[in-house]
C-alpha positions, 0 to 999 in steps of 0.5 A: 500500500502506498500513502501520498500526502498533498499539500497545495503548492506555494503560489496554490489555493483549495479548489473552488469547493475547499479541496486541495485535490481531488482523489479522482485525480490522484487516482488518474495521474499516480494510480495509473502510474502504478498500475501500468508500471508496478502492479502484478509485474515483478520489480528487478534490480537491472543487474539481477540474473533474472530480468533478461529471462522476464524480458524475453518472456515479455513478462511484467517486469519494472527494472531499477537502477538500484535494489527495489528495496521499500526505501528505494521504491519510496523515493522513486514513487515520491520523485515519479509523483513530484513529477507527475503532479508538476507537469500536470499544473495541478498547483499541488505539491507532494509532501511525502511518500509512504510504503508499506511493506506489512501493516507494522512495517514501511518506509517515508521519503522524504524522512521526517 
């Protein structure tokens, strides 16, 4: 599970009914993000033995530049977020990133 705190960006307001997004629109932009790259594929370290063979397979496969470890994928989800909502011009700001690992068990980024 993935928690993504907004805030309205400097220059922003809330929207005309008090908001600072609507979830809808977090839903389009980062949900879909994590649907199309993340959900149901495996994610592999670039050097890792496996990735050619899940390539080749044509398999659902995200490759990182580093160890998908929770902290890793945290500060990738919180860049691809930043990014996303910026090229946007939603006039919101990501705050912070939460992955869960376990109910008990996760990694912030940025770290409070």
């Amino acid at each position: 599970m993935v928690e993504l705190t907004c805030c309205v960006a400097e220059d922003g307001s809330l929207d005309g009914i008090g908001r600072v997004v609507d979830f809808s629109v977090i839903k389009e932009l980062f949900g879909s993000w994590i649907d199309l790259n993340l959900d149901h594929g495996m994610i592999l370290h670039e050097d890792d033995d496996l990735a050619d063979a899940f390539l080749e397979r044509s398999m659902k496969v995200f490759i990182m530049e580093c160890n998908p470890t929770a902290e890793n994928m945290v500060k990738l989800l919180f860049s691809t977020a930043s990014d996303l909502f910026s090229k946007d011009n939603t006039g919101v700001e990501i705050k912070s990133v939460r992955l869960y690992e376990t109910p008990n068990c996760w990694a912030d980024y940025p770290v409070s």
